[in-house]
N, CA, C and O of each residue as an XYZ file, in Angstrom:
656
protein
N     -15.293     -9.454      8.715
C     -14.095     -8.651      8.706
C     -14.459     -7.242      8.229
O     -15.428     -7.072      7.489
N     -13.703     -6.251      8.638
C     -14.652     -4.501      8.830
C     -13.656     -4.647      7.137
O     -12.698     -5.400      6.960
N     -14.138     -3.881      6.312
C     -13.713     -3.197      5.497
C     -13.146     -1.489      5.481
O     -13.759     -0.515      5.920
N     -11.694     -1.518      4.781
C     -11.135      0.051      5.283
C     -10.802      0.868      3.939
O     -10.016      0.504      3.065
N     -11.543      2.016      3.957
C     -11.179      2.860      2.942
C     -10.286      4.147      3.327
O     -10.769      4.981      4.093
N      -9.166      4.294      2.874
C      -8.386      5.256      2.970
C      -8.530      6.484      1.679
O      -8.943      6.131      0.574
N      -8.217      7.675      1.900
C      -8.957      8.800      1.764
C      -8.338      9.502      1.621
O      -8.617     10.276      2.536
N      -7.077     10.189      0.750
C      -6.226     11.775      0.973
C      -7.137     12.631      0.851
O      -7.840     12.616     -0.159
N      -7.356     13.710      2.006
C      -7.904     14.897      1.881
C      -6.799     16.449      2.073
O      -6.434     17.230      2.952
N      -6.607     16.170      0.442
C      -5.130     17.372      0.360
C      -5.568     18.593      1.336
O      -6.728     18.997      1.409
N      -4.490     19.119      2.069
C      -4.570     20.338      2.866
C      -5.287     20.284      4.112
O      -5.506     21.337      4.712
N      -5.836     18.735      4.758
C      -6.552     18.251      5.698
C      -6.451     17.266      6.481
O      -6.950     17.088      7.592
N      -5.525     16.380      5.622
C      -5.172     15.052      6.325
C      -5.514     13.772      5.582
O      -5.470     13.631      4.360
N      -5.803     13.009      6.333
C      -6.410     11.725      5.470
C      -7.955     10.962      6.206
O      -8.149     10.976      7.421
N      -8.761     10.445      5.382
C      -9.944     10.064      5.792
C      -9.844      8.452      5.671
O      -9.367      8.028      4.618
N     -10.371      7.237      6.944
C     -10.866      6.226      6.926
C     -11.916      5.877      7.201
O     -12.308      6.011      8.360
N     -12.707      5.320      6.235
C     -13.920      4.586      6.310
C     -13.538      3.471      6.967
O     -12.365      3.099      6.949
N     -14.601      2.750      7.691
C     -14.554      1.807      8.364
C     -16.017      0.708      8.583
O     -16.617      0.719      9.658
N     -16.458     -0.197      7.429
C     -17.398     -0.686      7.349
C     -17.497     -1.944      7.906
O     -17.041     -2.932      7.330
N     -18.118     -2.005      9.104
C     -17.864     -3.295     10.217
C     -18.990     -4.767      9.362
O     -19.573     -4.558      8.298
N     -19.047     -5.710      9.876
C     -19.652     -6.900      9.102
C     -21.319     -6.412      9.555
O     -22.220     -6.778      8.800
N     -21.669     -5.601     10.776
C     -22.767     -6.050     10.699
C     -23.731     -4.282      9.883
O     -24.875     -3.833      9.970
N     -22.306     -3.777      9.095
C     -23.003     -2.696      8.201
C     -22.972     -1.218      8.819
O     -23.510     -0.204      8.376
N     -22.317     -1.357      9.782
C     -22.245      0.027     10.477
C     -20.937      0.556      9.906
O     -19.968     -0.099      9.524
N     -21.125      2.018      9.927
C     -19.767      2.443      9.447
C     -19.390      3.696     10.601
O     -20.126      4.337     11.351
N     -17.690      3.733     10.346
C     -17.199      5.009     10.953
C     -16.256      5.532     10.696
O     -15.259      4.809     10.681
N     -16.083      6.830     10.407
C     -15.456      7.729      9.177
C     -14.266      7.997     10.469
O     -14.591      7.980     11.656
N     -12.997      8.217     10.035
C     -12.120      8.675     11.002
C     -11.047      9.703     10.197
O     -10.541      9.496      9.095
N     -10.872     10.755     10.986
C     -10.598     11.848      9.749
C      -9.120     12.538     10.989
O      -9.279     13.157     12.042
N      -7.920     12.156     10.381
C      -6.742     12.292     11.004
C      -6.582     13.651     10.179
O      -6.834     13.663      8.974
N      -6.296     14.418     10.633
C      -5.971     16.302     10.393
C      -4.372     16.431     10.727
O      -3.909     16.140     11.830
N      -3.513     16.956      9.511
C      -2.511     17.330      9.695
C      -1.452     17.255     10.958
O      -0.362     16.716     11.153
N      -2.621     18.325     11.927
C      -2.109     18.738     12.982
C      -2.209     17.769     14.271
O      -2.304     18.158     15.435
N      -2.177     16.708     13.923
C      -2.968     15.741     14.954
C      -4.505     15.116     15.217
O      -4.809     13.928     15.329
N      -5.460     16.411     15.287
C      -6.689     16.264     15.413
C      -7.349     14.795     14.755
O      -7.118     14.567     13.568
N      -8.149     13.838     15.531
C      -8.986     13.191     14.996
C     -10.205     13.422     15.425
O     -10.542     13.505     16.606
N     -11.009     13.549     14.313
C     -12.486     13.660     14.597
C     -13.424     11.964     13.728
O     -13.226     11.523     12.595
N     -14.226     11.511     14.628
C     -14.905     10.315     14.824
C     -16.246     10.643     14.583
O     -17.035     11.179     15.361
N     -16.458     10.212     13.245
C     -17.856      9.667     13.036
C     -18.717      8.534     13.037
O     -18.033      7.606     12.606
N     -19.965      8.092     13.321
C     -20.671      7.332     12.833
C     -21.720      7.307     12.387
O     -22.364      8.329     12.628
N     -22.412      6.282     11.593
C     -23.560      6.257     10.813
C     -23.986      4.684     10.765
O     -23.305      3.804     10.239
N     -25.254      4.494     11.417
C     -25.790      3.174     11.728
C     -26.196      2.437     10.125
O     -25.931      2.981      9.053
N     -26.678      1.503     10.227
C     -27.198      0.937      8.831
C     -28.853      1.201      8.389
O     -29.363      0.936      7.301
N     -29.431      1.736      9.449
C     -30.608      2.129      8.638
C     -30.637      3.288      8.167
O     -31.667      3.500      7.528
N     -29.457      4.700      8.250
C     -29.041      5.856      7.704
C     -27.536      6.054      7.476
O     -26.761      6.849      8.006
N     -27.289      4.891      6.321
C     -25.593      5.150      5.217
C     -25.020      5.936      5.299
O     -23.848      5.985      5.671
N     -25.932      7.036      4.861
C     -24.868      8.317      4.583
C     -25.526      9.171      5.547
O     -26.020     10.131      4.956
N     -25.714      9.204      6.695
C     -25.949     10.086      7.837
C     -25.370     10.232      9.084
O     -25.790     10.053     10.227
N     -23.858     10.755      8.418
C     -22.883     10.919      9.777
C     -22.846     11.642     10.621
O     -22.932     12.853     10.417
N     -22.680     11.016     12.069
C     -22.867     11.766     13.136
C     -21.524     11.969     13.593
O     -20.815     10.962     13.587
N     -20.896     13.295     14.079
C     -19.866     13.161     14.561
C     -20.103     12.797     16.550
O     -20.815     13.315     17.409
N     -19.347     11.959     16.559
C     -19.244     11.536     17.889
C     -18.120     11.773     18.850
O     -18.311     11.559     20.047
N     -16.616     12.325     18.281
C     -15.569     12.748     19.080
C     -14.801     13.403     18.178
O     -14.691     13.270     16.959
N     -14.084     14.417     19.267
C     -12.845     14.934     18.687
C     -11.850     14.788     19.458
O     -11.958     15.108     20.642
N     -10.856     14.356     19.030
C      -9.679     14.028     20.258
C      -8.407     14.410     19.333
O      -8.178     14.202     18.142
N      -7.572     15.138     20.496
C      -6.132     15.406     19.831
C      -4.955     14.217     19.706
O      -5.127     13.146     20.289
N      -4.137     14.389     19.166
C      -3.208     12.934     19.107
C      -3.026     12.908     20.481
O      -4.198     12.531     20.457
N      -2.788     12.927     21.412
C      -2.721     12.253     22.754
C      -3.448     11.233     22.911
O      -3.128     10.052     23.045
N      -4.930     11.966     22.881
C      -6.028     11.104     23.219
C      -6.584      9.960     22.338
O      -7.251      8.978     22.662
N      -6.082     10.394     21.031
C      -6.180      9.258     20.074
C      -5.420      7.989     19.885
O      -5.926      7.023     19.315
N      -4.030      7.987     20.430
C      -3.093      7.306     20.912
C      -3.517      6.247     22.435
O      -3.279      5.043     22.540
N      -4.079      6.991     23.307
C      -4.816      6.335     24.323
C      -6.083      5.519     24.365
O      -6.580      4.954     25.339
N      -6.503      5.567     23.138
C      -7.975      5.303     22.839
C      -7.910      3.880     21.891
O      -8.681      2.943     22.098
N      -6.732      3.866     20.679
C      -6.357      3.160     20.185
C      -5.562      1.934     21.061
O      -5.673      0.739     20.786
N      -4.956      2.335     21.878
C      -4.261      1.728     22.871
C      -5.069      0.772     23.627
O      -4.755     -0.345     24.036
N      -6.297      1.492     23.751
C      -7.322      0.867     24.534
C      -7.742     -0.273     23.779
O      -7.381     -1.391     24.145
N      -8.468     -0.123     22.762
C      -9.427     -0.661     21.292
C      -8.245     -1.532     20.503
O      -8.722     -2.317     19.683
N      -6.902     -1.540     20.591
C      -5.902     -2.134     20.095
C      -5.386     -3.057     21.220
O      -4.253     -3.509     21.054
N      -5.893     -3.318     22.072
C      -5.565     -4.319     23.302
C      -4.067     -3.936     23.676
O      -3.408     -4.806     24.246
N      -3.558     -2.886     23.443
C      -1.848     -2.606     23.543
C      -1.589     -1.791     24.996
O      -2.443     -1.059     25.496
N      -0.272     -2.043     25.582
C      -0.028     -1.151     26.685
C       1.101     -0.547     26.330
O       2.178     -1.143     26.343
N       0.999      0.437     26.051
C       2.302      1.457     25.926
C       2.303      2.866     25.951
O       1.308      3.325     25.391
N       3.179      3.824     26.467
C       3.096      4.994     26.365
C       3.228      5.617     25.184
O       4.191      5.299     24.486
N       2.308      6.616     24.718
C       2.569      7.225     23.623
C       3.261      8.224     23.536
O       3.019      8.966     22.584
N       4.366      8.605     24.491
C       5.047      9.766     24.420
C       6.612      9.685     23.401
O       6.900     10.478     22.504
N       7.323      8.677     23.792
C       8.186      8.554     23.362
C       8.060      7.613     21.433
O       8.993      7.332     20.680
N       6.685      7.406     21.253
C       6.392      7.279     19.933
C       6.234      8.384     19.141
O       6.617      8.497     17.977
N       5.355      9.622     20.154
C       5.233     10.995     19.149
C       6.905     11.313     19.303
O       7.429     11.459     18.198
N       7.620     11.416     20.179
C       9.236     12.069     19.935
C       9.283     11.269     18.614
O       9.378     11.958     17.598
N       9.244     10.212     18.493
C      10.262      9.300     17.309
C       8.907     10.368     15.923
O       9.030     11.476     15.400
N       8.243      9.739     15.863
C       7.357     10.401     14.769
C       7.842     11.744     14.306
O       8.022     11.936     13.103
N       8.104     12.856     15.357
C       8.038     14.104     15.025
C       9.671     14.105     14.462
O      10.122     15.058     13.825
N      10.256     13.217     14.708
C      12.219     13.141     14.397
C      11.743     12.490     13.482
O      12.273     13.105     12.557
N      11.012     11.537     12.885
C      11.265     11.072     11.466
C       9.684     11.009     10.879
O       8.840     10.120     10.991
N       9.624     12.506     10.110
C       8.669     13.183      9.592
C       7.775     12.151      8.727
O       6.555     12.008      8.806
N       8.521     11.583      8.027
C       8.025     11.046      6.317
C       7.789      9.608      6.474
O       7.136      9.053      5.590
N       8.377      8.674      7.820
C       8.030      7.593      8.142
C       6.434      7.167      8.753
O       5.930      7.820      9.667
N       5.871      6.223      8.240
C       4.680      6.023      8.105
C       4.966      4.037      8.917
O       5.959      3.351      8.675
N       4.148      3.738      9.542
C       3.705      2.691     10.555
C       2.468      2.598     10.246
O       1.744      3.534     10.585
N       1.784      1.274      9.409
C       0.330      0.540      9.497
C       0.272     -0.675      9.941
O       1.266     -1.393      9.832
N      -0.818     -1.116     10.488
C      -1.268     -2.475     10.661
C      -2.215     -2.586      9.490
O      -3.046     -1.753      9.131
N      -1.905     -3.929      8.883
C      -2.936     -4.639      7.615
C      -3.028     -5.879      7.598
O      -2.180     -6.663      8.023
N      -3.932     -6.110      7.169
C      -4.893     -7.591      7.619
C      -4.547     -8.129      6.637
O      -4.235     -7.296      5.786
N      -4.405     -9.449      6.207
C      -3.842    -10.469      5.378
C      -5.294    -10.641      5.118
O      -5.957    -10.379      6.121
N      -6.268    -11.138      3.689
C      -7.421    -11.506      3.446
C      -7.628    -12.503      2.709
O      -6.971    -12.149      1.730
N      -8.131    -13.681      2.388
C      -8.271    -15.040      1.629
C      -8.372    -14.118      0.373
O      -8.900    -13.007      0.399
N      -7.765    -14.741     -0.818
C      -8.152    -14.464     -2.550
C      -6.793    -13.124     -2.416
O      -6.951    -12.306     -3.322
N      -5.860    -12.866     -1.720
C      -4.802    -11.840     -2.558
C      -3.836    -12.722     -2.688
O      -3.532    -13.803     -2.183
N      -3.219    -11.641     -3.886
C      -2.443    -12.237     -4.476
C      -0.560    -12.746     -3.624
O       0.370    -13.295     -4.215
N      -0.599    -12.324     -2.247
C       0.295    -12.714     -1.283
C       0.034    -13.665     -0.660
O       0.776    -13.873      0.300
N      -0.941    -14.514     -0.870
C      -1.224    -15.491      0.320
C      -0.423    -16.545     -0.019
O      -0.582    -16.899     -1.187
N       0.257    -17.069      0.509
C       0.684    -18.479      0.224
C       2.475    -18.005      0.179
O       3.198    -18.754      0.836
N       2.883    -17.318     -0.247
C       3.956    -16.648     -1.320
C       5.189    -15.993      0.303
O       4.637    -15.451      1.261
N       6.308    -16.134      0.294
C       7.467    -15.443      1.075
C       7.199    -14.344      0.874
O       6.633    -13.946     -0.144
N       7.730    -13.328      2.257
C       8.465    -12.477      1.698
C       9.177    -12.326      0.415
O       8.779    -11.873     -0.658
N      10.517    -12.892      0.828
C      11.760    -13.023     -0.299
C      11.086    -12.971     -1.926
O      11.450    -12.368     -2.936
N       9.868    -13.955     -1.633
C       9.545    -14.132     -3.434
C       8.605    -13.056     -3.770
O       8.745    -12.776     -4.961
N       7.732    -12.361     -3.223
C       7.674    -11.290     -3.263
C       8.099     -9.969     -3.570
O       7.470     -8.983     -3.957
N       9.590    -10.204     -3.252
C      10.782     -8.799     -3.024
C      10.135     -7.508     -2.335
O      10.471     -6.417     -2.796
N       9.367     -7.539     -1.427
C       8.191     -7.018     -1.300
C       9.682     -5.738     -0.766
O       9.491     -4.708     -1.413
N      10.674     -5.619     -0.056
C      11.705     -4.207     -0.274
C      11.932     -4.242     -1.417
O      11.145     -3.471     -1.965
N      12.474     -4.631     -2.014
C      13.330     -4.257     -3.315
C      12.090     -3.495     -4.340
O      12.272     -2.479     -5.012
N      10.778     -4.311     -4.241
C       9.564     -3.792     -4.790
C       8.923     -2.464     -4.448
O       8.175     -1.748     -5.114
N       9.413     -2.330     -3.238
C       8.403     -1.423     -2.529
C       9.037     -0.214     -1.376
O       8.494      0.719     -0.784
N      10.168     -0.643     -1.394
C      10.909      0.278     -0.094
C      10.288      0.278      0.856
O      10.193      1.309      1.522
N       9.744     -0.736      1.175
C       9.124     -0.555      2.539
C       9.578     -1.875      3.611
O      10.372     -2.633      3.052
N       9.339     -2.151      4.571
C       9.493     -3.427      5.800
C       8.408     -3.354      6.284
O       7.556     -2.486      6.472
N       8.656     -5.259      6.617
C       7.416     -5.571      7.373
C       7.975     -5.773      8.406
O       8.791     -6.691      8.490
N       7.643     -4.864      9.591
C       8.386     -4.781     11.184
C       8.130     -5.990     12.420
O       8.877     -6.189     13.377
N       6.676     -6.824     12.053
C       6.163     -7.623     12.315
C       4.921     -7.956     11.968
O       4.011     -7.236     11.557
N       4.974     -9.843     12.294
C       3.395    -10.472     11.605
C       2.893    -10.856     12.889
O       3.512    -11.551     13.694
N       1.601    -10.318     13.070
C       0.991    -11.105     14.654
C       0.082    -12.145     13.692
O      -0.414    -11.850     12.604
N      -0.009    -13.517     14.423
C      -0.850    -14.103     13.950
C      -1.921    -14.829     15.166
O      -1.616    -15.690     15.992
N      -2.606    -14.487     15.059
C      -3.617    -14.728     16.145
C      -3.249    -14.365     17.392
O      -3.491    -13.196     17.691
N      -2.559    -15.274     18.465
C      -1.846    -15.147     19.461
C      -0.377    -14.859     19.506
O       0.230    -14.389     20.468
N       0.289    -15.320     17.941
C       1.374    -15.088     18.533
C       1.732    -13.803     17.849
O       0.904    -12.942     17.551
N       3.202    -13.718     17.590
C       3.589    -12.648     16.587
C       5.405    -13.077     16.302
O       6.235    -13.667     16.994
N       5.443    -12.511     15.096
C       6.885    -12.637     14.338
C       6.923    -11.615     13.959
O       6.258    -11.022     13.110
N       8.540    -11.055     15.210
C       9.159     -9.656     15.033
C      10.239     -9.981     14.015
O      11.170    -10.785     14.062
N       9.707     -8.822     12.755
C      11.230     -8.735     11.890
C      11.181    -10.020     11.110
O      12.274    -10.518     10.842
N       9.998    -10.696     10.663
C      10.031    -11.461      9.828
C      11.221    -11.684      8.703
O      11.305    -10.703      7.964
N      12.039    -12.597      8.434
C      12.586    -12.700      7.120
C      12.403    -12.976      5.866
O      11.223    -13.187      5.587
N      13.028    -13.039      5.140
C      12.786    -13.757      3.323
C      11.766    -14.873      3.206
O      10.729    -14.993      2.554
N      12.481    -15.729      4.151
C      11.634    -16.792      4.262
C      10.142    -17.271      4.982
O       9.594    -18.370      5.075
N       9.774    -15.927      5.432
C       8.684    -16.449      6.083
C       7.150    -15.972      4.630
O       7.008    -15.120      3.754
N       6.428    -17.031      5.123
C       5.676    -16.786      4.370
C       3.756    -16.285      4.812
O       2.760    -16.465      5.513
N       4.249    -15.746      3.984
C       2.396    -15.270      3.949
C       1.008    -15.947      3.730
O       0.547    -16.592      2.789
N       0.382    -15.471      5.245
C      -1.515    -16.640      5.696
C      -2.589    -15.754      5.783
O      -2.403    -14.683      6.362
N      -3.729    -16.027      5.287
C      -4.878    -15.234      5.429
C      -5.220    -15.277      7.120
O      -5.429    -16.157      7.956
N      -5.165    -14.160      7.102
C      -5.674    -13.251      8.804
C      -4.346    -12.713      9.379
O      -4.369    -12.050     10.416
N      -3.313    -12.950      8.807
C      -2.153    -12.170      9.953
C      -2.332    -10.620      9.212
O      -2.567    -10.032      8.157
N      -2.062    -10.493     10.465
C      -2.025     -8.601     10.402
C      -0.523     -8.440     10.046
O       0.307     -9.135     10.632
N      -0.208     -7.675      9.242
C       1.411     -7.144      9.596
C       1.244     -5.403      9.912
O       0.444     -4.487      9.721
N       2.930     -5.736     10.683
C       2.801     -4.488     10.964
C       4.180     -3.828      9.736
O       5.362     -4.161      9.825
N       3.535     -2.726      8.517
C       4.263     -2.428      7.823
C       4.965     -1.310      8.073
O       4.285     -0.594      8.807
N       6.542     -0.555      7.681
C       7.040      0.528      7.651
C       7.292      1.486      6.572
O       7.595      0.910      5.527
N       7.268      2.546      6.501
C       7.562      3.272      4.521
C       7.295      4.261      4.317
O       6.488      4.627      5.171
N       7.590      5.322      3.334
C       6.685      6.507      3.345
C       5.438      5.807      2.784
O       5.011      4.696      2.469
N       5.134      6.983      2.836
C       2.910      6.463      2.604
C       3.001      6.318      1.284
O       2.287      5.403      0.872
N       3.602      6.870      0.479
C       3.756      6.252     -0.655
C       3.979      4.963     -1.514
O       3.585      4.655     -2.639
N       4.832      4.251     -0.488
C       5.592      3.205     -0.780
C       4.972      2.196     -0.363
O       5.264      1.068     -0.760
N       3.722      2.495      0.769
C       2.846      1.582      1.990
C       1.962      1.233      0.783
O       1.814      0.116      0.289
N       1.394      2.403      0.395
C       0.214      2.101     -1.119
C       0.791      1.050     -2.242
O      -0.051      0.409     -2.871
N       1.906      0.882     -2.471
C       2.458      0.216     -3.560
C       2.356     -1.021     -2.825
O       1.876     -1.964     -3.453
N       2.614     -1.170     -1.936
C       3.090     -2.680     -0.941
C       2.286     -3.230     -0.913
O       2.425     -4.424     -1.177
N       0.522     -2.554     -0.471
C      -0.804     -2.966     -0.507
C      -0.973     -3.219     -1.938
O      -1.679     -4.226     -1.893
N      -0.821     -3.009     -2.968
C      -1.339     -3.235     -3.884
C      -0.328     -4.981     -4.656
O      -0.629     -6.086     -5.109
N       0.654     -4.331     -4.420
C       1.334     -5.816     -4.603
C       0.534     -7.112     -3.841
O       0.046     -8.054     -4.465
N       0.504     -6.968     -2.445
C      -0.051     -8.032     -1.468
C      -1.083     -8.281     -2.195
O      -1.180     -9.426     -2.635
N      -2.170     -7.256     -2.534
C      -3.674     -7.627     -2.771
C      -3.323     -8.268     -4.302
O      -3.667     -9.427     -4.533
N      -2.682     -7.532     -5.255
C      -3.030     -8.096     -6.938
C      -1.934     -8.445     -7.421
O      -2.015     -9.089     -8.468
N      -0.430     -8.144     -6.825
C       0.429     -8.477     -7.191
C       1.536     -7.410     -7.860
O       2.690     -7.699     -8.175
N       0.931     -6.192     -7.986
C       1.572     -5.157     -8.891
C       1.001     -4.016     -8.168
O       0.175     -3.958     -7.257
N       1.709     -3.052     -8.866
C       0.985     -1.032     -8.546
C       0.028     -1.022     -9.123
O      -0.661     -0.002     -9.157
C-alpha cells in the first residue's frame, strides 16, 4: 500500500509525497492556481527528484481520470469547485491498526466531531453512496470525504488515533 504525505506550502499550494511498496516515490505539488507539477525519484536515488510533468488543472483532472479508473467530465466539477471556494473532496484509504476500524460512523460522531461527510465508501467492487450512522468501518475501503481542509485533517486524525 503507497504511503501519502501531505505538505502545506504557504503562498504555493500543497505538496504530496507518494511512497509506492516497491520504494519509489513521487512528489505532486498542486499550485494555487491550478498548476500541477510531477516528480519522481527511483529507489536507488531518494532524494533525487526529477521533474517529469507539468500539467494545468484540465489536464490533471484527465490524467487522474485516467489513473483513477473514472469516466467523467471535468468541466462541470471545476464550475462547482470555483462556486464553492473552501469545499475540499478526498479519497482515503481505510488501513489495518486505526483507531476507526471496526467502529460506525454514528459512534464515531465523525460530523458532529469534525464537520465534515463521508460522501461515499467504495469497497473493492462495490461502493456505498452517502453512507449512514450505521454503517461501519473495514480496513481497505477508501472513502470519499467532504470539509474544509481543515476539518478533513481533524477527521484523518480521529480515523487513524481517535482524536486531533
Amino acid at each position: 500500500m503507497a504511503i501519502i504525505r501531505e505538505t502545506d506550502l504557504p503562498g504555493i499550494g500543497r505538496k504530496f509525497m507518494v511512497e509506492t511498496d516497491d520504494r519509489e516515490k513521487v512528489a505532486i505539488v498542486v499550485h494555487e492556481d491550478g498548476k500541477r507539477e510531477v516528480y519522481h525519484s527511483s529507489p536507488a536515488a531518494p532524494d533525487d527528484h526529477e521533474l517529469v510533468m507539468t500539467l494545468n488543472d484540465r489536464e490533471a483532472r484527465q490524467v487522474a481520470s485516467i489513473i483513477g479508473g473514472m469516466s467523467y467530465q471535468p468541466t462541470a466539477l471545476e464550475q462547482v469547485e470555483f462556486s464553492i471556494s473552501k469545499l475540499s473532496i478526498e479519497w482515503y484509504k481505510l488501513r489495518k491498526g486505526m483507531h476507526c476500524i471496526g467502529k460506525s460512523i454514528g459512534e464515531l460522531a465523525i460530523r458532529e466531531n469534525t464537520g465534515t461527510v463521508i460522501i461515499a465508501s467504495l469497497e473493492s467492487a462495490q461502493q456505498k453512496i452517502s453512507p449512514g450512522p450505521e454503517y461501519v468501518l473495514q480496513d481497505g475501503y477508501t472513502l470519499v470525504i467532504a470539509g474544509e481542509r481543515n476539518d478533513i485533517h481533524s477527521l484523518k486524525m480521529l480515523l487513524e488515533r481517535g482524536g486531533s
